[in-house]
N, C-alpha and C positions, 0 to 999 in steps of 0.2 A: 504494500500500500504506500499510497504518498505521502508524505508528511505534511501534515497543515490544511489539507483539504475535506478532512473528515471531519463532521460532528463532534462533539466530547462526548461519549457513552455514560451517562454518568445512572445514579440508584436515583429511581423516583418514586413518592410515594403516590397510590391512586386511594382517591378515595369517594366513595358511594354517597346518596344524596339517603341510603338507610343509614349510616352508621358506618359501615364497614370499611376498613382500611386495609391494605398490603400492600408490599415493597416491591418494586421488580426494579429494573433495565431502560433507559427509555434518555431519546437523545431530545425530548422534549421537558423532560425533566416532571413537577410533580401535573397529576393527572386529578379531573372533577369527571365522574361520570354519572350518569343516572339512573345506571342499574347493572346487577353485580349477580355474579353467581348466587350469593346470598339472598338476596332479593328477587330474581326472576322466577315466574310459574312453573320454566318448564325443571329448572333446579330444585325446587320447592316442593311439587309434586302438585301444587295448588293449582295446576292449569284447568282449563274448560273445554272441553269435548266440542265444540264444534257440529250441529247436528246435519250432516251431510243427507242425512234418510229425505227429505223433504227436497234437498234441489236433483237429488238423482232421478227421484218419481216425477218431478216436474217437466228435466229432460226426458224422459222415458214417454210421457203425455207429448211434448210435443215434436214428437219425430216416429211415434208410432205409426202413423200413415205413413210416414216413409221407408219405415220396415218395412212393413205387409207388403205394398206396391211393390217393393225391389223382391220379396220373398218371391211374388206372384208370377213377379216379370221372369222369374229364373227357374219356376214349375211349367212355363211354355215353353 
């Protein structure tokens, strides 16, 4: 590498808008973020299901004519 043209690599701390702090690496030095392993759903276990049942039968309603016709076209 070249001398002088590099960042400083220096320890930064980040820290969470819950509480939580840790140390890393970072050529930006200390870190604010908004949401941390500690705090996110899907880390937590606390996430929400999402209920997909209702747009899948939706799509299924409107393209069922389009099934059957191509079925029918391909029984001739």
């Amino acid at each position: 590498m070249k001398k002088g043209i590099h960042p400083t690599y220096k320890k930064a701390v980040v820290t969470c808008v819950c509480g939580n702090t840790f140390e890393t690496r970072s050529t930006a030095g200390d870190l604010h973020v908004e949401i941390c392993s500690s705090c996110h759903p899907f880390f937590t276990g606390k996430q929400k299901l999402v209920d997909t049942a209702g747009r899948v039968e939706r799509f299924n309603r409107k393209y069922a004519k389009k099934i059957q016709t191509s079925a029918e076209a391909e029984k001739t």
